[in-house]
C-alpha positions in Angstrom: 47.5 7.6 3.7 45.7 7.3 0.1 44.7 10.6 -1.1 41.0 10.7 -1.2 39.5 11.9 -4.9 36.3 13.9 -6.1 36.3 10.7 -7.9 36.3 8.0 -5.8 34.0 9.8 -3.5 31.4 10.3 -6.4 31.9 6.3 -7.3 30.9 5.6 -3.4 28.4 7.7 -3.3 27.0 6.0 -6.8 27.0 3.1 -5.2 25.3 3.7 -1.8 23.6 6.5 -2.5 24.8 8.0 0.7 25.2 12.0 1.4 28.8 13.6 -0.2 30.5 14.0 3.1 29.8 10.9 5.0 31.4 9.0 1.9 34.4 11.2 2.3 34.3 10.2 5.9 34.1 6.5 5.2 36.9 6.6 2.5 38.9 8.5 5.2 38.6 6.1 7.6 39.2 3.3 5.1 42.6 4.2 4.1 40.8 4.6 0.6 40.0 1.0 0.3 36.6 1.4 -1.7 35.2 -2.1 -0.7 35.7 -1.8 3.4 34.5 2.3 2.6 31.7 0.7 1.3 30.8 -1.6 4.4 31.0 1.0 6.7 28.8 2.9 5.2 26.6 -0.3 4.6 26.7 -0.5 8.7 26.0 3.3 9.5 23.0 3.0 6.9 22.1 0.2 9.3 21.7 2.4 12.0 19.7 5.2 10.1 17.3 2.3 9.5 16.9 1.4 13.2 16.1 5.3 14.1 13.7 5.6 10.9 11.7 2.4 11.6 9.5 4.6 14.2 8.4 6.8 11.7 4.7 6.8 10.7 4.5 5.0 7.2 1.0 6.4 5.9 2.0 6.8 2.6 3.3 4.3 -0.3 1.8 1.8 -3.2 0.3 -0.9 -4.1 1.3 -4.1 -6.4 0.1 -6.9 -7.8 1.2 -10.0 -9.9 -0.9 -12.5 -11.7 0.3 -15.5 -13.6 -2.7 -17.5 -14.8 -4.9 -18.5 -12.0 -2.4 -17.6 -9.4 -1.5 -14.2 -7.8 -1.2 -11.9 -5.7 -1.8 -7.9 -4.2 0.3 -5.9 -1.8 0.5 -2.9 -0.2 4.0 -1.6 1.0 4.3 1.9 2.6 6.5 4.7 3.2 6.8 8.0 4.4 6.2 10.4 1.9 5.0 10.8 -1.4 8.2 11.2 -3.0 9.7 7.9 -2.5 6.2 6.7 -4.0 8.4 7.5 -7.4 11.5 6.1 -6.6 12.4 3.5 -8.7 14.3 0.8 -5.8 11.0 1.3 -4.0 9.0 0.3 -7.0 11.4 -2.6 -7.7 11.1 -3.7 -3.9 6.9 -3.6 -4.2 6.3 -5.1 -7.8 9.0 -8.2 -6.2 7.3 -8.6 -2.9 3.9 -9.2 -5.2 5.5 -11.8 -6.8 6.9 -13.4 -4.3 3.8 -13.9 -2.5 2.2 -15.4 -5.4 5.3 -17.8 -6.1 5.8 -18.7 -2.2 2.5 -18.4 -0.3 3.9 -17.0 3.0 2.1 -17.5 5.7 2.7 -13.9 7.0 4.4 -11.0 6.5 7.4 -12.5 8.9 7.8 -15.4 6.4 7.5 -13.1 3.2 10.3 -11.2 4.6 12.7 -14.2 5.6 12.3 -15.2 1.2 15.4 -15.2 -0.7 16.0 -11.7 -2.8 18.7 -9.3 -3.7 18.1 -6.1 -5.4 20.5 -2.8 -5.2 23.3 -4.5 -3.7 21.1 -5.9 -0.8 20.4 -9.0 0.7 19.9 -12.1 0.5 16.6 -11.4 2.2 13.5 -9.4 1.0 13.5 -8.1 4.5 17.5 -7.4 4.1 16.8 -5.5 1.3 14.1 -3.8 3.0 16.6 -2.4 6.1 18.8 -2.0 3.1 16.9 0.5 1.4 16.0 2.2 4.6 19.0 3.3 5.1 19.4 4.2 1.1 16.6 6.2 0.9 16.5 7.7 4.3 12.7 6.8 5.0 11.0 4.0 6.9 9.1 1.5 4.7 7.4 -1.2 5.6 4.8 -4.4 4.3 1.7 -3.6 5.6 -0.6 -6.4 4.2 -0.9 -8.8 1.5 -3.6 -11.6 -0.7 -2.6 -14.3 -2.2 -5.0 -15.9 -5.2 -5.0 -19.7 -5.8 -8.3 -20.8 -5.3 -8.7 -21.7 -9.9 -10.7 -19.1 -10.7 -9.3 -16.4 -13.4 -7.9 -12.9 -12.3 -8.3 -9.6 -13.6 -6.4 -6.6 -11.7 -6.2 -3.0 -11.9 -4.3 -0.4 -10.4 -5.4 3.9 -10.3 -1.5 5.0 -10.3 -0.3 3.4 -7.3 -2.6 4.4 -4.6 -5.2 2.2 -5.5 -5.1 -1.6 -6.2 -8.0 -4.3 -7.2 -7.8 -7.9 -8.0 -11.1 -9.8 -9.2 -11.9 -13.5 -9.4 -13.8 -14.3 -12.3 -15.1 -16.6 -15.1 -16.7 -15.9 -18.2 -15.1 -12.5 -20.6 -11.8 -11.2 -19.1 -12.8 -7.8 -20.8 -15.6 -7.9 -18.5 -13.7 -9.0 -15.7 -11.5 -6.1 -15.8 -14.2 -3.2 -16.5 -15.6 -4.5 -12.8 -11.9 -4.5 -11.2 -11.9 -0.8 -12.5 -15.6 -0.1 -11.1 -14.4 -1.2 -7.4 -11.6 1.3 -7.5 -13.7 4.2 -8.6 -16.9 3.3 -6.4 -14.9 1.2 -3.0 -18.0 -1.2 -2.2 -17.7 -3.2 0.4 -19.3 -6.5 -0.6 -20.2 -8.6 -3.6 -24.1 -8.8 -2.8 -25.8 -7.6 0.0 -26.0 -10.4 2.0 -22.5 -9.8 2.3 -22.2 -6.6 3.5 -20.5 -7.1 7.4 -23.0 -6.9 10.1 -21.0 -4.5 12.0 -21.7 -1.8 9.3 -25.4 -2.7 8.9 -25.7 -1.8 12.5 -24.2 1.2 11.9 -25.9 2.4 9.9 -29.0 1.4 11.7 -28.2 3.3 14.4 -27.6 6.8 12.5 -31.0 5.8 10.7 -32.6 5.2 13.8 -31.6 8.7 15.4 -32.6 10.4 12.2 -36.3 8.9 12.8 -36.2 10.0 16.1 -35.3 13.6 15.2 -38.2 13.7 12.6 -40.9 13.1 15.2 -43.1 10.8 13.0 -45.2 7.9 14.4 -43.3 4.6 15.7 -44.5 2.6 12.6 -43.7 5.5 9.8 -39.9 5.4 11.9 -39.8 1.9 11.8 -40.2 2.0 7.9 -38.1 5.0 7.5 -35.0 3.0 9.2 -35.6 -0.2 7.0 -35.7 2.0 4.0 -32.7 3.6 4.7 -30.9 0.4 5.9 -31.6 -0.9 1.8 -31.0 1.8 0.3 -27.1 1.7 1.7 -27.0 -2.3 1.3 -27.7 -0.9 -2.3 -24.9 1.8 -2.5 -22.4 -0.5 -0.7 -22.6 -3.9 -2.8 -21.0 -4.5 -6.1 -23.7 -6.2 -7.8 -26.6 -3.7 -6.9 -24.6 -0.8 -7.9 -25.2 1.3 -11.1 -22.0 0.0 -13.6 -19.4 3.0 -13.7 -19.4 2.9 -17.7 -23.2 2.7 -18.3 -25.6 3.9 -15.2 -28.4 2.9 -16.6 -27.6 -1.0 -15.5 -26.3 -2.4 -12.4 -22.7 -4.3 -12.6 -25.2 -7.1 -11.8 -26.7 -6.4 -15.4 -23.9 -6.0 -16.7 -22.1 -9.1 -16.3 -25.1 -10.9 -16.8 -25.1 -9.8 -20.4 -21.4 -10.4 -20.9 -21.7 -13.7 -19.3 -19.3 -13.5 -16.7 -19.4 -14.1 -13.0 -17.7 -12.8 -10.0 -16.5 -14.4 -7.5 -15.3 -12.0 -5.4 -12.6 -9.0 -5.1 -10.3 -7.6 -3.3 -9.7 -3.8 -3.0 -6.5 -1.9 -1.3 -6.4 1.9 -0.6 -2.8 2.8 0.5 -2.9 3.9 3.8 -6.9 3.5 4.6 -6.7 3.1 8.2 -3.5 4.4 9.3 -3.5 7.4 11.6 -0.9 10.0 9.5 1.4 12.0 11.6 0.1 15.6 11.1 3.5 18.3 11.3 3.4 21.7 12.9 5.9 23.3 10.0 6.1 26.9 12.2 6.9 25.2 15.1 9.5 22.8 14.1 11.0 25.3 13.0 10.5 27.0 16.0 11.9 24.8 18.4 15.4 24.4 16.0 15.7 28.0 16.3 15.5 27.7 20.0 17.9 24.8 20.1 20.2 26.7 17.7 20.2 29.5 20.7 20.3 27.4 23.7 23.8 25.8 22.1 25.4 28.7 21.2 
């Protein structure tokens, strides 16, 4: 049998990434062939994919890619914030952006069936995906994505990673981008509005209309009391009616307006808004391995 080296083992592990002794293991068992070492470990990273893919993916980034008139925004998630910084993760967000934009899949099925390779996976984005999975030792996943098309121009902007904005505009791209930057910082949720989703307007309606109920006034003073309160958050919640970020004394409305530039409309992703995050009782996890430790001694 082949000796195994402190090299060879640090060469595997360079190029799987895998932990020191499981490389040792897979040399071993490979009679030090590096190549068939390699695709045994390729397999058992297989399987630490399948057990991570029910982990809670709450955390992660978001990516975009525009070339001219045609683009594209995605969010892709993972487990911690750690592997937010991890460079293959990066790689495998910034590519599924452009590969939307380049494609137009249908869904997030189709996105993952395109042709990619990155890290020594593939020839699949969603190979790679499983791929890195088992590389990283988290669960990742595509959670949603926009594609842009439609011939209007696009601005983006990104806060770090967490935060991700894509505008349809004409007129100043200056402009353009100032208002991408303004939905990140202030989240509304329509253009104008007449846009705002009736489900919210209801909403807040009803927290309105207990609040007149509370204060006791007459029916008609309540009645004007809900309305007023009903505008006012139409107000706070669409783009054009709220004060500009860099200059409150005029509305984004205002401010295009002046730059002559129109909106058409934007889109806005928050990583994780909406996912339910797996909270960890630290004491007793480590509790309950303490008792395990005990019970198999």
């Amino acid at each position: 049998m082949a000796a195994i080296t402190a090299s060879m083992v640090a060469e595997l592990r360079a190029k799987t990434d895998a932990p020191m002794m499981e490389c040792k293991k897979a040399l071993t068992e490979a009679e030090g062939n590096m190549e068939k070492a390699e695709e045994l470990l390729r397999v058992k990273l297989g399987n630490k994919a399948g057990k991570a893919a029910a982990r809670v993916t709450a955390e992660g980034v978001v990516a975009s890619f525009i070339d001219g008139t045609t683009g594209a925004i995605i969010e892709v998630n993972c487990e911690t914030d750690f592997v937010t910084k991890n460079d293959s993760f990066i790689g495998l967000a910034k590519a599924a952006a452009e590969l939307v934009a380049k494609n137009n899949p249908a869904d997030l099925e189709a996105l993952g069936a395109l042709p990619y390779s990155q890290d020594g996976f593939g020839p699949t984005l969603e190979d790679v995906r499983k791929g890195l999975i088992g590389k990283i030792g988290e669960n990742m996943s595509f959670r949603r994505f926009k594609r842009f098309s439609s011939g209007a121009k696009l601005a983006s902007y990104l806060h770090g990673t967490r935060i991700g904005v894509v505008v349809e505009f004409d007129g100043d791209e200056a402009a353009a981008k100032d208002v991408a930057m303004h939905v990140a910082a202030m989240k509304p949720v329509a253009l104008a509005s007449s846009d705002v989703p009736a489900e919210l307007i209801d909403k807040e309606r009803s927290v309105a209309t207990a609040k007149a109920a509370e204060s006791g006034k007459p029916a008609d003073i309540a009645a004007k009391m809900i309305e007023g309160s009903v505008q006012k958050y139409l107000k706070e919640v669409s783009l054009f009616n709220q004060p500009f970020v860099k200059n409150d004394k005029q509305t984004v409305e205002q401010m295009l307006k002046a730059a002559g530039t129109t909106v058409k409309g934007f889109t806005l992703y928050v990583v994780g808004e909406g996912i339910e995050k797996k909270v960890d009782d630290f004491a007793a996890e480590v509790a309950a391995q303490v008792a395990a430790a005990k019970g198999g001694a």
